[in-house]
C-alpha angles and dihedrals in degrees: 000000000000110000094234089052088048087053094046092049083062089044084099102049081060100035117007092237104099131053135204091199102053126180135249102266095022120143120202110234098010100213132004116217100184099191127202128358147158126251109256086038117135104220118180125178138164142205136190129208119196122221108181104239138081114241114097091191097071127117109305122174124171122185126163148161120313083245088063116077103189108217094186149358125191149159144223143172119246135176111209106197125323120358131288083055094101118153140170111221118208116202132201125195113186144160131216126233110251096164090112129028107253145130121262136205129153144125125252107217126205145192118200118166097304096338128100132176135161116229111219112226132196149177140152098212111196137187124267117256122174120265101061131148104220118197136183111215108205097214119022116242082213095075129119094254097052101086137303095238101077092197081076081089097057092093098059099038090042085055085048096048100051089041135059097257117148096198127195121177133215117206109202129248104202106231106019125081114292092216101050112183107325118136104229103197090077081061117086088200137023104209099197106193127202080266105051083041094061101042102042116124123213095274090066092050091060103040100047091047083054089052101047085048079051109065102275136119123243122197118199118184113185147130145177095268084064100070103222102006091094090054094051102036086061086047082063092038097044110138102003091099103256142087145157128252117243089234147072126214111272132271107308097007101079097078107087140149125206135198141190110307078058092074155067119269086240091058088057095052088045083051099237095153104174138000137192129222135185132194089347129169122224132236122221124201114224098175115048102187083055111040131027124196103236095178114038125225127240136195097008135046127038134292106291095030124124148190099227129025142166130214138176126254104186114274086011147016150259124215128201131217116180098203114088095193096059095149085060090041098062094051134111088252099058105020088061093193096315131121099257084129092060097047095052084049085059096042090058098042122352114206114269114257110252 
């Protein structure tokens, strides 16, 4: 089974918006509301539906709104527990049209076997203005194995919406390279999820290594709960004095919240008062005069780790979360009131010193 499939069958057991035993009819996510976005923006998303059977080969018909180009549909077999829960998934892969600022609203319908469902979609598509933060996200949150409750995105559009983030989104293509073709250096931030990590070939590596030398910022979120993200998040990190521990702190011990003598003092001014922070892996610095903890780490680890650090790359810098899941992360559910929003803001892109 793929790895990132094995992690978002967990994804309940930490949230209650997955599931690993899904119904005959069920869409996941059921809608995808895609927020905010720039025009020129590339913004992938995917969605699967679940019909019980076996046989992939039966009837699939996708059609949606003239603002949704599919780029792919697909289906697979998949046994979900003990036998008799048999399901073929259908998957569809698809971009939105950000060539004119508009505002977008339509439904995705879909035949699989004898289900049908229609898939809401939507996206507020804006015109470029100067002073934008753009940043590449390595993994798109808006993917079939993410969660079935789409409001789980609220918390990230709703981040993109109130700052100046120009977003696009990558979905992966297992086995081909996870950065394509973009030139990064148009990008202010790489932002390199648990996904892109683990299915970056050796090209990426490579590339997004040159564009944080460069001047660049890369941004690794990982952590043990996410089998292979933490291995390949240090490949990215090797020799700029910092890494994550391959652990997480043990049964009832994961869950904490953290305030302000936690932090940084830069958090502070930036008014990031508490986060909160589950199953998380530490980071170690192992080069002080490269990399700095700027969230420290509680209940796992050892003295000096943190959750969050930042180190230099040369001419940039590469930041360390050690959640996986950071969409997640930054929802309702799992922030619980705290700033976890505004952290991640300042991870991606911390205010410049006056």
């Amino acid at each position: 089974m793929p790895r990132v499939l094995v992690a978002v069958l967990l994804i309940g057991t930490l949230t209650g918006t997955a599931t690993a035993q899904p119904k005959g009819g069920q869409v996941q996510p059921d809608q995808l509301p895609l927020g905010t976005v720039y025009t020129g923006a590339t913004v992938e998303a995917s969605f699967m539906v679940f019909e019980p059977g076996t046989d992939p080969a039966i009837k699939f018909e996708v059609t949606a709104p003239k603002f949704v180009k599919v780029l792919n549909k697909e289906t697979h077999h998949q046994l979900f527990g003990g036998p008799g829960n048999d399901f073929v998934c259908g998957s569809v892969s698809f971009a939105v049209d950000t060539t004119t600022a508009n505002e977008f609203q339509g439904e995705i319908a879909v035949t699989l076997g004898k289900t049908t469902a229609k898939v809401p979609v939507s996206a507020t598509v804006k015109a470029q203005r100067p002073g934008l933060t753009r940043v590449l996200v390595v993994g798109s949150p808006f993917n079939r194995y993410s969660t079935t409750d789409g409001k789980t995105f609220a918390a990230w559009t709703d981040l993109v919406q109130d700052t100046s983030l120009d977003v696009h989104s990558l979905l992966i293509d297992r086995g081909k390279p996870v950065l394509r073709d973009f030139d990064l250096t148009k990008f202010h931030c790489v932002l390199m999820t648990a996904d892109g990590l683990c299915f970056q070939t050796p090209v990426d590596l490579k590339r997004v290594r040159a564009y944080a030398e460069g001047g660049g910022r890369v941004v690794v979120t990982a952590n043990h709960f996410f089998r292979g993200s933490v291995e390949q998040a240090n490949a990215v990190l090797e020799g700029y004095g910092v890494e994550i521990r391959d652990e997480e702190a043990g049964r009832g011990m994961g869950d904490v919240t953290l305030g302000k003598q936690e932090f940084v003092p830069e958090l502070v001014q930036a008014r990031i008062e508490s986060a909160r922070f589950y199953r998380a892996s530490p980071v170690v610095v192992t080069d002080p005069k490269a990399g700095r903890v700027v969230v420290q780490a509680s209940g796992v680890g050892r003295p000096g780790d943190g959750f969050a650090a930042v180190a230099k790359a040369g001419k940039g810098e590469v930041v360390v979360l050690g959640e996986s899941l950071w969409c997640h992360w930054l929802s309702k559910d799992q922030a619980q009131g705290t700033d976890n929003a505004k952290l991640f803001r300042w991870l991606l892109s911390p205010p410049k010193a006056a």
